[in-house]
N, C-alpha and C positions, 0 to 999 in steps of 0.2 A: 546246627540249628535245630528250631523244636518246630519245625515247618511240616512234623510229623501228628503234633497232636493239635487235635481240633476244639476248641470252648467256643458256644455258642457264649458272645458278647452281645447285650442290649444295645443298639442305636435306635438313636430317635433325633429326627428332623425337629429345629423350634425356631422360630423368627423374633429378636428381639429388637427392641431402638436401641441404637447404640450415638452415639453423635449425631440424632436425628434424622438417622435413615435406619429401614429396616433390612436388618438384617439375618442372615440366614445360618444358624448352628447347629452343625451335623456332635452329637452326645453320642459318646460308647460309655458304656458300664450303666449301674444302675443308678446313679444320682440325676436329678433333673436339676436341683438348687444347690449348691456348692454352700448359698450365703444363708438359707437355712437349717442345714442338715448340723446336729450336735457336732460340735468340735471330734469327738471319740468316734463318731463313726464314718468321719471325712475320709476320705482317700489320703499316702502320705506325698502321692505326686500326681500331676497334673501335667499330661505332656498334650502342646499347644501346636498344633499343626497350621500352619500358614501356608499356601498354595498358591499357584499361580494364574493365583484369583484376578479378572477385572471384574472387577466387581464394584441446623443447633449453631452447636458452637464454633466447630470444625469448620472452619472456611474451605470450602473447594473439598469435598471428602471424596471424591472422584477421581483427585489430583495424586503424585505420586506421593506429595507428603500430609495429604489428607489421610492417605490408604496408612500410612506410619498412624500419625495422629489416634484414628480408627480403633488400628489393634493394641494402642497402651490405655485407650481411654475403656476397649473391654474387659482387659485385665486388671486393671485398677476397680473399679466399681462389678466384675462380676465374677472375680474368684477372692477367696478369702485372703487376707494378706502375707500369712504367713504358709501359703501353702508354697512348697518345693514345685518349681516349675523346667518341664525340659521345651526347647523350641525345636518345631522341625521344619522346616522352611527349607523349600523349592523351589527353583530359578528365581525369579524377586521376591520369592516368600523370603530368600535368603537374606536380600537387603534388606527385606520388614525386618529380619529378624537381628540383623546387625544394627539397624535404628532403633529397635524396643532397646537393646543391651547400652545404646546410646543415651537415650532420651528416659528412659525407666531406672535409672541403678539400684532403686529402691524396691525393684522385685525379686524377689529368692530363685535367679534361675541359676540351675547347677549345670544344666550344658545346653549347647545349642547344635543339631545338626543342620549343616547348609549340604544340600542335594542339586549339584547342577547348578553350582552358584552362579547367577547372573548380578556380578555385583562392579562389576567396571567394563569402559568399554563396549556397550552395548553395539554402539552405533559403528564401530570395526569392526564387528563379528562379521562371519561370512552370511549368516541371517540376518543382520544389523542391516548388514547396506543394503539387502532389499526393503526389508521393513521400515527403515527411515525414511524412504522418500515417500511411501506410501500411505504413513502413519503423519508423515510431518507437511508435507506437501499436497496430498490429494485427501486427507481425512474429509473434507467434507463431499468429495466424490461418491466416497465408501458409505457417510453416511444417505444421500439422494438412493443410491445404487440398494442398500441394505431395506430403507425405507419403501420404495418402491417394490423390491421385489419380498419382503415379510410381514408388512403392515395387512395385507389384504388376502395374507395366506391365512384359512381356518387353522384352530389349533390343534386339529382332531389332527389333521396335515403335518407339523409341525413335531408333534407327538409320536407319528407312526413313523417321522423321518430321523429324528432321534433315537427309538429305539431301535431301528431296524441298523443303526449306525453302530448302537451298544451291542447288539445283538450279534454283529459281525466279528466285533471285537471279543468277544466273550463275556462281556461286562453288564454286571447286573443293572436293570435301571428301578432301583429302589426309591429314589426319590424325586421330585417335583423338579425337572432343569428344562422345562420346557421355553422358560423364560430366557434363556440363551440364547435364543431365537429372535425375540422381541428388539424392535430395533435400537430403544432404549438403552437395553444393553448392551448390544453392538457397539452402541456411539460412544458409551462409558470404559470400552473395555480401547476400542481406537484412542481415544481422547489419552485414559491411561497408558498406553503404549508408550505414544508420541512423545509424554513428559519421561518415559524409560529411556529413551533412546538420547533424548537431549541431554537427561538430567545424573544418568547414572554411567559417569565417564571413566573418575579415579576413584580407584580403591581406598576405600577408607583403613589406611594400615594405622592409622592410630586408635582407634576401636578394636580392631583385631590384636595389635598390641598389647592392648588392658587387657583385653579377655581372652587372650589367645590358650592358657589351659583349658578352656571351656566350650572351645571350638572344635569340630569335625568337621573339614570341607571333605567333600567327594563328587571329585570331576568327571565327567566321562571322555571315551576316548573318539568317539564318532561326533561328537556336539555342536553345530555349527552356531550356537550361539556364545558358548564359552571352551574355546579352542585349546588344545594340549598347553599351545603355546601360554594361555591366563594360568595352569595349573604348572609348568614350570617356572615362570614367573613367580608364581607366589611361594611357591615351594626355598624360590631362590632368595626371596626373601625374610621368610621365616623357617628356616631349616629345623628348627626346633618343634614344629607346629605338627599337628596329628590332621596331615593334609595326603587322602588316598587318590589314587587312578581308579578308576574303573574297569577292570582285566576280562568284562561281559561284552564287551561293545554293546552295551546299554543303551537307547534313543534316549535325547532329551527330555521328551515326555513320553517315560516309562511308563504315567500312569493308564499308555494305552494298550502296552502288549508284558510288561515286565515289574507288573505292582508288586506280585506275590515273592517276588525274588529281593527288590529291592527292600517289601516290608518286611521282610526276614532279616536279613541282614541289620536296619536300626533295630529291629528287635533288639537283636543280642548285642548292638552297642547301650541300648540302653538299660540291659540289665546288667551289664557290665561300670552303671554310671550309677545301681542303686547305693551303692554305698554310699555316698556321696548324701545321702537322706539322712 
């Protein structure tokens, strides 16, 4: 791995409408406009990070197939068409990103990584059955409970409780997440849940199918929301597939103790996928 050398990359924070809600886009490198920059001095790829975000015309873009909806309706109207795209998607970024390969065939993406795929089964997870009754039967508890106790906290409060949260962690807080807090998005991010848990049961093996050369799953082995057991299963069913374990005992959400490890590693799957440009 090149986890040794260091390039300062430009990011920059920008909010755009996308489906009639604003939304928030984290940019590395130096382009800000993909759809004005000369063709010759475009980038020749474009890799599309989806997360395990809760986060017009889009009915319900809150809902889990709003969130689908969402992200082909930004890739359509705000990267160029013919530009080469990689997907990286994490726990339901994974199903975003099995629905984009679904619902889009008419985008140039040349691979997709799934990270901790939560893409069947949710609600059997060992996480599932807690989260289920909670997301699907007391949500409007959580929301009273959230409302109540963040509505009438200052943001200064808010602020100093989140970074001192980042700060524990080691984690830079470079930009504006103070709204996490907000109960609004509390409610949105519950609301979203709930349709996970109901809605994201069987694996969609006939998408994986079509595009199974183009696929990288990587499970982990501590996961309780996607169990050894989903990764030998699908292993068992697509033997042919470029489907790893994780041999780090990695958390499901790495992105709170084990980023730098993990972004190293798709690093060098993805320069290993430039050819493919």
């Amino acid at each position: 791995m090149d986890s040794e050398v260091k390039e300062e990359i430009p990011v920059h924070e920008e909010f755009i409408l996308c489906c009639g809600v604003e939304t928030q886009v984290l940019k590395c490198g130096p382009w800000t406009d993909l759809l004005t920059v000369k063709s010759a001095d475009r980038p020749k790829l474009l890799i599309f990070i989806i997360t395990d975000a809760h986060a017009g015309n889009v009915k319900d873009v809150y809902g889990l197939r709003g969130q689908v909806e969402h992200k082909v309706a930004f890739l359509r109207t705000h990267v160029p068409r013919e530009m080469k795209l990689v997907l990286i998607g994490h726990s339901v970024g994974s199903y975003f990103s099995l629905q984009v390969l679904k619902q889009a065939p008419e985008l140039p993406i040349i691979h997709a990584f799934l990270l901790f795929p939560t893409i069947e089964r949710m609600s059997e997870s060992p996480n599932g059955r807690i989260a289920t009754p909670l997301l699907c039967w007391f949500r409007y508890a959580l929301y009273a409970t959230g409302y109540l106790l963040l509505k009438l906290c200052p943001a200064k409060v808010k602020s100093s409780l989140l970074s001192a949260a980042l700060g524990k962690m080691n984690m830079p807080n470079e930009f504006s997440i103070v709204n996490m807090l907000e109960p609004f998005c509390l409610a949105n991010a519950a609301y979203l849940g709930s349709q996970e848990m109901m809605q994201v049961v069987e694996r969609d093996n006939e998408t994986i199918r079509k595009h199974l050369p183009k696929l990288t799953f990587y499970y982990g082995t501590i996961d309780a929301w996607c169990p050894t057991e989903y990764y030998e299963d699908i292993k068992k069913d697509f033997p042919e597939g470029d489907i790893r374990l994780c041999e780090k005992n990695i958390p499901h959400a790495f992105v709170l103790y084990s980023y730098q490890y993990i972004a190293d590693i798709v690093a060098d799957w993805v320069k290993n996928n430039l050819s493919k440009i």
